[in-house]
C-alpha positions in Angstrom: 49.0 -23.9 -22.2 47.7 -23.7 -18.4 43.6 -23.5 -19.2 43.3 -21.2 -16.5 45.6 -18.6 -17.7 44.6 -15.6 -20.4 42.1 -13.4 -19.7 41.8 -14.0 -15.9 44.5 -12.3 -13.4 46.8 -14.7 -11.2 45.4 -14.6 -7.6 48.7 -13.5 -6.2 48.4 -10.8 -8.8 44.8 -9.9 -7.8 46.1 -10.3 -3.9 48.9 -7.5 -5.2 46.3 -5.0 -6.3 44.0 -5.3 -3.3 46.8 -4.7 -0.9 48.2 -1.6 -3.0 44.5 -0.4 -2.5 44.7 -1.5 1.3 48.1 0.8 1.9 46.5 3.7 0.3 43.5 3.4 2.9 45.7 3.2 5.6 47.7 6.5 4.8 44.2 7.6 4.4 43.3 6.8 7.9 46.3 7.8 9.4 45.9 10.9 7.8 42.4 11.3 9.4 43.9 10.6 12.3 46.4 13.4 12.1 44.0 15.9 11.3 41.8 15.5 14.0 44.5 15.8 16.6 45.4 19.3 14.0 41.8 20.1 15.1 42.4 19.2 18.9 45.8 21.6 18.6 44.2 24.4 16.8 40.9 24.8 18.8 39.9 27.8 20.2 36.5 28.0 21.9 34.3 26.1 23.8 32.6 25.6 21.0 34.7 24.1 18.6 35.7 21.8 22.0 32.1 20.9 22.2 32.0 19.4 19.0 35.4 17.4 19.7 34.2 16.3 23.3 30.8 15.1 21.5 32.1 13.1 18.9 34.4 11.3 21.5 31.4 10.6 23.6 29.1 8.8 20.6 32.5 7.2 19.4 33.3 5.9 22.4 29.9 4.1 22.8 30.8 1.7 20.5 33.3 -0.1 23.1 32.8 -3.9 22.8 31.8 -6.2 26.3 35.4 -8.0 27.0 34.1 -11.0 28.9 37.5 -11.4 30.7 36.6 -8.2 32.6 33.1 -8.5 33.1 32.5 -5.3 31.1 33.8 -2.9 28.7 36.8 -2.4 26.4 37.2 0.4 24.2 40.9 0.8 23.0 41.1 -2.3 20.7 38.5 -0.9 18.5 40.7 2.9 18.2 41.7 2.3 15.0 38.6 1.4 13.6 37.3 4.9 13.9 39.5 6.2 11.1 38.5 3.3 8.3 36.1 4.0 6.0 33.9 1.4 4.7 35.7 0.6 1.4 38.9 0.6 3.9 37.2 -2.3 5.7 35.7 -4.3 3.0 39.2 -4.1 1.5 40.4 -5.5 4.7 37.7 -8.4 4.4 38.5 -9.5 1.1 42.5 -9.7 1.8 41.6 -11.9 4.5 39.3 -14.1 3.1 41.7 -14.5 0.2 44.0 -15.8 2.4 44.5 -19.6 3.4 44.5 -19.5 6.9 44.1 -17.2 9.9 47.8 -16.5 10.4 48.3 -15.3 7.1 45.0 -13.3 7.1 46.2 -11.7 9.8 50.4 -11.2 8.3 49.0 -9.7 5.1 46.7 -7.0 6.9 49.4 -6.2 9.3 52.9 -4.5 8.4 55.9 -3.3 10.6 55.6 -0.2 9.4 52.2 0.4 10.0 51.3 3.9 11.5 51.0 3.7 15.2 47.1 5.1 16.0 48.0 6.4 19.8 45.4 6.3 21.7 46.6 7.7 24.8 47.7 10.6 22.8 45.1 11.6 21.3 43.1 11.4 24.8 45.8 13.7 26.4 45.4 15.9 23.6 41.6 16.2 24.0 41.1 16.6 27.9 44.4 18.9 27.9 42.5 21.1 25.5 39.7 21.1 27.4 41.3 22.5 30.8 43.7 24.8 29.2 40.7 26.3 27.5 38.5 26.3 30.7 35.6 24.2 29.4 34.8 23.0 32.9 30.8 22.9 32.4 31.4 21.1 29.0 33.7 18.3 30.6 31.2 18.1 33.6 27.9 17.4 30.9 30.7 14.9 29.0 31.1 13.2 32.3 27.4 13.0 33.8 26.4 11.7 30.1 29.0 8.8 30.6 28.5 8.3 34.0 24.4 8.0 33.0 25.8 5.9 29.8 27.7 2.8 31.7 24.9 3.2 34.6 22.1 2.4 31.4 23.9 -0.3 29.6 24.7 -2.4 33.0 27.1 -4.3 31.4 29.6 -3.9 34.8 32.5 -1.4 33.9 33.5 0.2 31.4 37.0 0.8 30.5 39.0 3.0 27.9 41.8 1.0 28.0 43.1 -0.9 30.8 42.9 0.2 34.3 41.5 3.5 32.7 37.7 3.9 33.5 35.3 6.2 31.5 35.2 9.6 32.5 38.4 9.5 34.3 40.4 12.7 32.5 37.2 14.6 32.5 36.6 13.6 36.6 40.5 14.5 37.6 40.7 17.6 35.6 37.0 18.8 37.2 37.9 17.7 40.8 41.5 19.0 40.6 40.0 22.4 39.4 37.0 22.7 41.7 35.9 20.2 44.2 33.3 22.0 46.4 32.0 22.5 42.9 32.5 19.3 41.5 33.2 17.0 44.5 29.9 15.2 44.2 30.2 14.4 40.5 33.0 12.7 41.6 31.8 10.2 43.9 29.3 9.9 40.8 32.0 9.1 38.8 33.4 6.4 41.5 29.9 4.8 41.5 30.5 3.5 37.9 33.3 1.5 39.0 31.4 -1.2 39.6 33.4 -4.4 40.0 36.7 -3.0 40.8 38.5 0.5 41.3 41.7 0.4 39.2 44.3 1.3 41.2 46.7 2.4 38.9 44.5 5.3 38.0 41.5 6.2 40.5 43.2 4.8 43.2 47.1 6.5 42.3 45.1 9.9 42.0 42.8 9.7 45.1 46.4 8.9 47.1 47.9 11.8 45.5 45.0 14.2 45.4 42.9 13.4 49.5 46.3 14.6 51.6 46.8 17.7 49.4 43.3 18.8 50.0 42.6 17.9 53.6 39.5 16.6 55.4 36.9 19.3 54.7 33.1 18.8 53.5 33.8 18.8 50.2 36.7 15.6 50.5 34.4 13.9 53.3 32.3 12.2 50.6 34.9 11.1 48.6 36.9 10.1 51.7 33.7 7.8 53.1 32.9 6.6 49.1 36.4 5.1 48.9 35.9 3.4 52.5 32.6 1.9 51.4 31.5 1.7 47.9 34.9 2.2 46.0 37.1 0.3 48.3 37.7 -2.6 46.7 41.6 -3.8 47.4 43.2 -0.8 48.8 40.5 1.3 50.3 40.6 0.2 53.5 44.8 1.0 53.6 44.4 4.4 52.2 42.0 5.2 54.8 44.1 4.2 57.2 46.9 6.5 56.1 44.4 9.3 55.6 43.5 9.3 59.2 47.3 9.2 60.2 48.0 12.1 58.2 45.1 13.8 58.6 42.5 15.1 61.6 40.0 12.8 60.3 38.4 11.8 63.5 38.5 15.8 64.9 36.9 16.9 62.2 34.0 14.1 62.2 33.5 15.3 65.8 33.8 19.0 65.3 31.5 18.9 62.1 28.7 16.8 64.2 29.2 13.8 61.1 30.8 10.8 63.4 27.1 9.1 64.0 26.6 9.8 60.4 29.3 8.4 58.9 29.5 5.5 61.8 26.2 4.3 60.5 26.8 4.7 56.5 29.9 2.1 57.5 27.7 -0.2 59.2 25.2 0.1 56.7 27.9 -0.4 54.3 29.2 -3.3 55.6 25.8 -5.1 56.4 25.2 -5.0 52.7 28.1 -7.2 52.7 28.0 -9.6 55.1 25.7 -11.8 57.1 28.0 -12.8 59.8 26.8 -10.5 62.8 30.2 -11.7 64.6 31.9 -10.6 61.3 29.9 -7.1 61.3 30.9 -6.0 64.9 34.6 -6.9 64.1 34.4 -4.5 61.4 32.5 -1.8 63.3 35.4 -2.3 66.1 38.1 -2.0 63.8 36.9 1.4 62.3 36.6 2.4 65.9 40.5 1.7 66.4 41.8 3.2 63.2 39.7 6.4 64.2 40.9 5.7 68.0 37.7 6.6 69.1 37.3 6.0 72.7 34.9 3.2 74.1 32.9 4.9 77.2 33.4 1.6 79.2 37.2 1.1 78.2 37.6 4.6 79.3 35.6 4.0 83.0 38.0 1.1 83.6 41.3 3.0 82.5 40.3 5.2 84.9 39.9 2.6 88.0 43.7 1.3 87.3 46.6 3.1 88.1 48.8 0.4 86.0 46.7 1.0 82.7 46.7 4.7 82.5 50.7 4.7 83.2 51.3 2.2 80.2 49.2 4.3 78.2 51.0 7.7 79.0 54.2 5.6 78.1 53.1 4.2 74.9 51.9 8.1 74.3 55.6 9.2 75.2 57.1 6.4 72.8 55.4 7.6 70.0 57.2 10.7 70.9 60.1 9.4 70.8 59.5 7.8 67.4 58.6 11.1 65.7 61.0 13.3 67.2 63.4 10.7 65.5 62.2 10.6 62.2 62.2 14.6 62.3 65.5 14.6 63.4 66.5 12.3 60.4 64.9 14.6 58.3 66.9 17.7 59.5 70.1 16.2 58.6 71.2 18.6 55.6 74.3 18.0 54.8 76.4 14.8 53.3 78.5 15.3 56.0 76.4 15.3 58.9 74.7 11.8 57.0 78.2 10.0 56.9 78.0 11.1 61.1 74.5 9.7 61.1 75.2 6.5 59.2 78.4 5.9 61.5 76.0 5.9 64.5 73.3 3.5 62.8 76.2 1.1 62.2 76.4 0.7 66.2 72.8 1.1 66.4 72.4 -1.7 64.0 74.5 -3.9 66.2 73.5 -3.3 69.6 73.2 -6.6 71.3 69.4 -6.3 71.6 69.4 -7.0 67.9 71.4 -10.3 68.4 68.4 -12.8 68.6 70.7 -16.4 68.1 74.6 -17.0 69.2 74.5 -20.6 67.5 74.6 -19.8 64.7 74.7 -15.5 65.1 71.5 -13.8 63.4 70.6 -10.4 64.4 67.4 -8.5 63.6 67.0 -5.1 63.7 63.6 -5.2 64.1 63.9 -6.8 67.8 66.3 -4.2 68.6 63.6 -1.8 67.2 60.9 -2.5 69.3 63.3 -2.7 72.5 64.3 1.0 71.8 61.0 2.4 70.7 58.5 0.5 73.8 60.9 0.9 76.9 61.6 -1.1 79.6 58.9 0.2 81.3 56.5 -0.6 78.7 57.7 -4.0 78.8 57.5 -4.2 82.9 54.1 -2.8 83.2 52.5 -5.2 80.0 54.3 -8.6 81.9 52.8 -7.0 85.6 49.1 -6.6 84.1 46.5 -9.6 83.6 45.8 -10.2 80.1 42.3 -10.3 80.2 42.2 -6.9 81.5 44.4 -5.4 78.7 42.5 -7.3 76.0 39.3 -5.5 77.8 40.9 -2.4 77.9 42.3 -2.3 74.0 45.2 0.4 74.8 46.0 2.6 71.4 49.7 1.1 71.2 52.1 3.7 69.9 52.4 3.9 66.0 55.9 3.3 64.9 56.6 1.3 62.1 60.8 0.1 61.8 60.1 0.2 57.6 59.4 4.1 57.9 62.5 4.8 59.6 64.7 2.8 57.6 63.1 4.5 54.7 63.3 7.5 56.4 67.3 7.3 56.8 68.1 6.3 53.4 65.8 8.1 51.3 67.3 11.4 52.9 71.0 10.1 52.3 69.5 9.7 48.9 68.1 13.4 48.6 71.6 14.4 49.9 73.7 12.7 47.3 75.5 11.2 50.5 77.3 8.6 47.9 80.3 8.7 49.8 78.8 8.3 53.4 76.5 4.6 51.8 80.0 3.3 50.1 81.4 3.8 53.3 78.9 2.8 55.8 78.3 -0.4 52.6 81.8 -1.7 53.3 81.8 -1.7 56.8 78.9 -3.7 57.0 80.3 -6.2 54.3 83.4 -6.7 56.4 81.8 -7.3 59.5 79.4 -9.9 57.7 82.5 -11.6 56.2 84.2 -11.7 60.0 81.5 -12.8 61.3 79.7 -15.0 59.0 76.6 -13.3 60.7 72.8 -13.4 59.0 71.4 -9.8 59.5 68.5 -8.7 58.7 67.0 -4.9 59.6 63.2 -6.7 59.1 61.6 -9.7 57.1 64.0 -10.5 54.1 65.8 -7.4 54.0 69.5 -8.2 55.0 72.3 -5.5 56.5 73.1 -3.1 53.8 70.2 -3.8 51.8 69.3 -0.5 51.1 72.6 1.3 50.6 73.7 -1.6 48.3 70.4 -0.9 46.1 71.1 3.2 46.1 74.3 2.7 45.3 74.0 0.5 42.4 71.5 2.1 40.5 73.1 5.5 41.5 76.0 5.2 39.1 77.7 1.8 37.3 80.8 2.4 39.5 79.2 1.0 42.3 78.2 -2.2 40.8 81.9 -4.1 42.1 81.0 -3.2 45.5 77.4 -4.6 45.0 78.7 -7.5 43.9 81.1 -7.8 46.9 77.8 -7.4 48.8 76.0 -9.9 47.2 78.9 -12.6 47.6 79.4 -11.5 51.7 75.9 -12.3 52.4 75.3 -15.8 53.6 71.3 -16.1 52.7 70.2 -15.0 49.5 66.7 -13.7 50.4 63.5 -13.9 47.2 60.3 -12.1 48.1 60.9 -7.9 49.2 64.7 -9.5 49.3 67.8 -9.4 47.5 66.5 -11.6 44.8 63.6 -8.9 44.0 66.4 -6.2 44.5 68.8 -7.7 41.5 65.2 -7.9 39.4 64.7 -4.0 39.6 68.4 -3.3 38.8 68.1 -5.1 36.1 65.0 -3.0 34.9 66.6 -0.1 35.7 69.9 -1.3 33.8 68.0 -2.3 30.9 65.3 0.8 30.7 68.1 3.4 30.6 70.8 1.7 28.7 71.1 4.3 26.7 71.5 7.0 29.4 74.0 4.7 31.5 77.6 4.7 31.2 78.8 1.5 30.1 75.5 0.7 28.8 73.6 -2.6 30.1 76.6 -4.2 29.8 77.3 -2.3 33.2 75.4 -4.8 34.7 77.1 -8.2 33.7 79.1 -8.3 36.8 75.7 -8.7 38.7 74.2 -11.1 36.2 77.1 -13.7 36.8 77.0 -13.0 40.4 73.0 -13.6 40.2 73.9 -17.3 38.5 77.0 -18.2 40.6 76.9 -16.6 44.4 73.2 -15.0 44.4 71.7 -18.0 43.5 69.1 -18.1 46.1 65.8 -19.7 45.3 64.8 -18.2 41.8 67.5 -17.3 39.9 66.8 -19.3 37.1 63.8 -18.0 37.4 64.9 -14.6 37.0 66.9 -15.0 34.5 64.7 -16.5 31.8 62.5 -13.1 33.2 64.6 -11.1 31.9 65.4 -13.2 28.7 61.4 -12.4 28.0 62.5 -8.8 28.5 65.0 -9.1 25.3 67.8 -9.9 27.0 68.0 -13.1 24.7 68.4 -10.8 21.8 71.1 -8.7 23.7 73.1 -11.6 24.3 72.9 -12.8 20.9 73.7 -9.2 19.8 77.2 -9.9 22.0 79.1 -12.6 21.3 82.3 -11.9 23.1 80.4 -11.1 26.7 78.7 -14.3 26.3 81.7 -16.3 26.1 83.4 -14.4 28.7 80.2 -15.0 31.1 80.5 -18.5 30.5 83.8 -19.3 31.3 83.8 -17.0 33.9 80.4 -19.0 35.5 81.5 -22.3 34.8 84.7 -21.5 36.9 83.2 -19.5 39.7 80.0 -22.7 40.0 83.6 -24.9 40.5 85.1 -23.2 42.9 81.8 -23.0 45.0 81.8 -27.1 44.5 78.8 -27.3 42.2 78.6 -30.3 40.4 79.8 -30.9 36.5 75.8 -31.5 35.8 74.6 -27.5 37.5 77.3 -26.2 35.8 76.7 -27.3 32.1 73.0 -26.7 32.9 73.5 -22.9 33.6 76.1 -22.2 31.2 73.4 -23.9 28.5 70.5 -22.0 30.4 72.7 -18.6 29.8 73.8 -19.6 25.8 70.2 -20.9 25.2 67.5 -19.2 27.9 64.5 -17.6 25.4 
């Protein structure tokens, strides 16, 4: 008989017992977790939200430093809140049972564990709070946090990712009240210390600064995320904000251009050193808020040729509006199939044409010819350079992108399917007549956007983006075709379910994407989307598989590959993980 046996338990037996106590703790903690977002649901007053906003403010105090972001992370620790201490020390005894970390970590984890959302239960809480009006509660639950990550300086501090502390409380107060609350605000923004996540303060500053204007309560928000809260994209959004808005008017009209002027200097010379580097800041705020120079303006005056090129570049930018208004009007399929016949020709003007040997066109030549005038282009050659660089003209803001988003985001609105298949064909015959590389701007080829709308419109389509894929003669990467087939595919695989055919709707454009779309990073792609689960998809399907490959492995010969690229992407498409 085994000495060790008799009156002492196995230590798979004793391993048994701890982890049927360990599942009756976690139904236990799950549980506490389901009755506290009971008490979220069935709250009343602002008192009982007090008491929930002020046990979320201790709790989330207890946020551990994550040194990859120089600061804060709460999330990871969510779960923790709802374990009580025998819960735990079961947890410690499982794992120190067990022989090494990977099984100490399988044994306390299980697939059917209950999921502890964390973004839930904060929607739950701040939603509460604003449909029950508890705006002077959420303001004392944001200054206490704001005053909390200010103490601790430990950089930022972050509920999850990209989602800084205090940031339902600061939205819902601001969105409610910002003469009130606007100042809190930039409080709030002060917090983000080493970088302003985008995704959520930056997302909701876009969203939130054009629906509420330029006024004195937006001004310090509008200067804090042009100084202090800049950091990747504030300098862009203030750009847009003075496009869309009267930003400069209303610095002049309100007495505040010196003042803020100076807070951007003083901004800036915090930052740098360089005085050359300071006044090339200083002169590009000038230009964005096309503030006139007093000298510039004394010497526009004294030539003749500089104030005529400036009334022409005024006129051009005109032009440019009244066209993208006029696109805008068009409110009816009809009238866009009319529209989209004209931008074939306009597309193909010979201004466009920028090479006979071979022929390449680019719209975006043809663009500027159409938008900045002959005149434009006489008077600029006629003047001496040094004087225009002195003078600094504001050139007309028209941007080829905008219109050409402009165009086929409003054939999109109008469900002008018919018009893009139509105006998609003719454009792939002439590319196959031709063999012509065409290209509206950068990467983006003729067709390119039609193709796109089309495809993820409805499956039918994808045959005709395939014939599109196979007319064009360059398969372009980067803001190209290649990124193009990569967001089908995302939109193919996200909403399977809700798309005819399924994802296997999209097959023709995977083959085409490892035969004729090749371009530079197919494979690339590919093994992308194999991280995505595709792997297991294919795996799941057989018969496609073996369909795609003979299908590839004939198409690759017919295009000349060699025996050697065609067993290695036939493997990569059998084997990719």
């Amino acid at each position: 008989m085994n000495e060790n046996s008799g009156s002492h338990p196995r230590a798979d037996e004793t391993l048994e017992v701890l982890l049927e106590q360990l599942a009756e703790k976690k139904q236990e903690a799950s549980a506490a977790y389901l009755q506290l977002l009971e008490r979220i649901e069935q709250a009343e007053t602002h008192e009982q939200m007090a008491v929930l906003l002020d046990e979320w403010l201790h709790e989330s105090h207890h946020a551990v430093i994550d040194p990859e972001i120089r600061g804060l992370m709460y999330w990871e620790r969510f779960e923790e809140w709802f374990k009580t201490e025998e819960h735990k020390a079961l947890e410690a005894a499982i794992e120190g049972d067990a022989s090494d970390p990977v099984s100490r970590f399988d044994i306390c984890q299980d697939d059917d564990d209950f999921d502890f959302d964390f973004d839930a239960y904060l929607d739950a809480l701040f939603d509460k709070a604003v449909s029950l009006q508890c705006w002077e509660l959420l303001a004392s639950y944001l200054r206490q946090q704001i005053q909390w990550v200010r103490d601790i300086k430990q950089g930022d501090a972050l509920y999850a990712e990209e989602l800084p502390y205090g940031n339902y409380a600061a939205e819902a107060l601001l969105r409610h009240d910002i003469t009130k609350y606007g100042a809190l605000y930039v409080e709030f923004l002060s917090t983000c210390q080493d970088a302003v996540p985008e995704e959520t303060v930056g997302e909701f500053l876009r969203e939130i600064i054009p629906e509420l204007g330029i006024t004195s309560a937006t001004y310090p928000i509008i200067l804090a995320r042009l100084t202090f809260a800049s950091d990747q994209h504030g300098w862009d959004d203030f750009g847009d904000w003075c496009e869309a808005l009267p930003i400069r008017d209303w610095l002049y009209e309100n007495n505040q251009m010196d003042a803020f002027l100076a807070a951007y200097q003083a901004y800036v010379e915090r930052d740098q050193s360089d005085p050359d580097e300071i006044q090339e800041q200083l002169a590009e705020i000038r230009d964005v808020l096309a503030i006139e120079d007093a000298v510039q303006k004394e010497l526009l005056n004294e030539h003749d040729q500089a104030q005529r090129l400036q009334q022409c570049y005024v006129q051009r930018e005109a032009c440019y509006q009244q066209e993208l208004s006029r696109i805008s009007g068009i409110d009816t399929p009809e009238a866009m199939g009319a529209e989209l016949v004209r931008w074939l020709e306009e597309v193909r003007h010979p201004d466009a044409m920028v090479s006979e040997d071979p022929v390449r066109f680019d719209y975006e030549h043809r663009f500027d010819q159409r938008f900045m005038g002959r005149e434009i282009r006489e008077l600029v050659r006629a003047m001496d350079e040094d004087l225009l660089e002195q003078l600094n003209l504001k050139k007309p803001k028209i941007y080829c992108s905008a219109l050409l988003y402009s165009l086929f985001e409003q054939a999109k609105t109008l469900q002008a399917w018919d018009a893009l298949e139509n105006y998609l064909k003719a454009q792939i015959d002439w590319l196959k007549l031709h063999e012509i590389q065409a290209f509206y701007l950068d990467e983006l080829p003729y067709g390119h956007y039609a193709a796109g709308l089309l495809a993820e419109a409805h499956p039918r389509y994808i045959p005709l983006y395939v014939e599109y894929l196979k007319a064009l003669p360059l398969i372009t990467e980067y803001e190209g075709t290649g990124e193009q087939i990569d967001q089908l595919f995302h939109h193919y695989w996200d909403n399977q379910d809700q798309i005819e055919g399924g994802f296997a709707a999209f097959l023709p454009v995977l083959k085409t994407r490892l035969t004729f779309a090749r371009g530079d990073l197919w494979e690339e792609s590919f093994c992308d989307w194999c991280e995505t689960a595709l792997r297991r998809w294919l795996d799941d399907h057989p018969a496609h598989v073996k369909t795609l490959g003979e299908q590839i492995q004939a198409e690759l010969a017919d295009l000349d590959y060699d025996e050697e690229d065609i067993e290695n992407t036939v493997h990569l498409l059998m084997n990719a993980d």
